[in-house]
C-alpha positions in Angstrom: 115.0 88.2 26.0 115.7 87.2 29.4 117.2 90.4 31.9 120.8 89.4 31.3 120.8 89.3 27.8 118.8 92.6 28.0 121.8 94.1 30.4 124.5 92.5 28.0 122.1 94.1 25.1 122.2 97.8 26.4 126.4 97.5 27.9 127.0 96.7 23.9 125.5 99.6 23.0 126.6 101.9 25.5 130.0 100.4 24.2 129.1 101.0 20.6 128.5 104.3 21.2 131.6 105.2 22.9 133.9 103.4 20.6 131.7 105.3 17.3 129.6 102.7 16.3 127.4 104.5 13.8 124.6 103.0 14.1 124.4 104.3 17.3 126.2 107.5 17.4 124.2 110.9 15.8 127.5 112.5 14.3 126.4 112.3 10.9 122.8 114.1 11.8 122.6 115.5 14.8 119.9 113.4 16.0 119.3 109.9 17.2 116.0 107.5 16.6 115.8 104.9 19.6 113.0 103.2 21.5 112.6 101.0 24.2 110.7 98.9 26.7 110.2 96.9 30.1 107.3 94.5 29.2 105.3 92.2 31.5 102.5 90.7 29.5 103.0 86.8 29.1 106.6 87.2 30.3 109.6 89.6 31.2 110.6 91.4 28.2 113.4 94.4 28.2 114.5 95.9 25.1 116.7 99.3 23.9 118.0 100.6 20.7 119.1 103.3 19.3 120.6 104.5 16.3 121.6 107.8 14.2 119.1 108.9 11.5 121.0 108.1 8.9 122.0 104.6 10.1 118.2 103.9 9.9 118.0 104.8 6.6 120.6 102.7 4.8 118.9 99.5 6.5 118.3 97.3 3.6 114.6 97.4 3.4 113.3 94.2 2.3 112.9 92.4 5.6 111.3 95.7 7.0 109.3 95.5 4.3 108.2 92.3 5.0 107.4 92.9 8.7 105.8 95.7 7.5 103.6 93.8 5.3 102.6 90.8 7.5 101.8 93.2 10.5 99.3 95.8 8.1 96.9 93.2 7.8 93.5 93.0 10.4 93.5 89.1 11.0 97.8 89.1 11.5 97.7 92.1 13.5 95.1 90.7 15.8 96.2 87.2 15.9 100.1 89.5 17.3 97.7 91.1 19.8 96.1 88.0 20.9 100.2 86.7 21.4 100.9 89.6 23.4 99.2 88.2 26.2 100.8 84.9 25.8 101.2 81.6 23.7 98.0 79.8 22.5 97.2 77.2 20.3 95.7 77.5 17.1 92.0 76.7 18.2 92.1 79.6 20.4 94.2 82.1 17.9 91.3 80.8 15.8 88.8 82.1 17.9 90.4 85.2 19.1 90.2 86.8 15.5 87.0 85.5 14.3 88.3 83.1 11.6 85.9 80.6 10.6 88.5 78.2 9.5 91.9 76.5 10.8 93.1 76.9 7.2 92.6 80.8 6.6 94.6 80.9 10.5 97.5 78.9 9.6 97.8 80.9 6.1 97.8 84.1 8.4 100.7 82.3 10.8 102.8 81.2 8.0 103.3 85.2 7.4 103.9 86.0 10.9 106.2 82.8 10.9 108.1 83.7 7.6 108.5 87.4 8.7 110.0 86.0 12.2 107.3 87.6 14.8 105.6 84.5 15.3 107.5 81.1 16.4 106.2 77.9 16.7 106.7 75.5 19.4 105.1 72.4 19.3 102.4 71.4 17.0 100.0 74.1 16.9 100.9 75.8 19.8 102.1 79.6 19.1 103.8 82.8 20.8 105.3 86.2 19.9 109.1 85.5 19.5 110.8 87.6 22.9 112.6 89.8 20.8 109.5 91.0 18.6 107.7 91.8 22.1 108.9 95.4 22.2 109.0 96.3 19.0 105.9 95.3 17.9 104.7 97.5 20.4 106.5 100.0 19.2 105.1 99.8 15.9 101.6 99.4 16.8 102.5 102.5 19.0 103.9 104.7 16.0 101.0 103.8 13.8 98.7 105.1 16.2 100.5 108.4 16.5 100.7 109.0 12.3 97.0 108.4 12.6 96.5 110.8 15.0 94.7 108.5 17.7 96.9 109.1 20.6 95.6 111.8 23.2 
């Protein structure tokens, strides 16, 4: 997400809010469930979101479940890490997570591809898509804290 669509990103919201949206607002709670991030790994990535509790929990699960899925495996999970700090072709994905073949890699990115954190560009050349940046952070972030390994 380049910086204006990131400013245009957060005025809509900041919008939303005041106009009610309510995904945004915490009227029906009380509360409010947002993250956000200024990233500078391979590139410039800023992201915010928020939204009320209860917003969050009428999101139609299936997608989330399949993000969800494709990220709570070791090899996908590394080979998101490995994108974090940039594009790479599938020899050196390969590599980076200890796969012995191209095939069990490519089944791995077909996942990441199908659950839209992974984009390809170019034959065999691979990167995190912009807007998965920060929230796959996040969520490698949150796991962490449920598992109790943040200080």
């Amino acid at each position: 997400m380049s910086e204006l669509e990131a400013r245009v990103a957060a005025l809509e919201a900041r919008v939303a809010a005041l106009e009610g949206d309510p995904r945004q607002t915490a009227a029906s709670t009380g509360g409010l469930v947002s993250y956000s991030g200024d990233v500078h790994l391979a590139g410039d990535v800023t992201w915010s979101i928020e939204y009320g509790p209860d917003a969050v929990l009428d999101l139609p699960p299936d997608r989330a479940v399949e993000v969800l899925a494709a990220l709570g495996h070791p090899v996908r999970l590394a080979v998101v890490r490995a994108l974090l700090r940039g594009p790479a072709v599938a020899a050196d994905l390969q590599a980076a997570v200890g796969l012995s073949s191209v095939g069990q890699l490519y089944h791995h990115l077909k996942t990441l591809t199908s659950a839209r954190i992974v984009e390809q560009h170019g034959r065999g050349d691979y990167r995190l898509a912009a807007r998965t940046v920060v929230p796959a952070l996040v969520l490698m972030l949150a796991s962490a804290d449920i598992a109790g390994e943040l200080r």
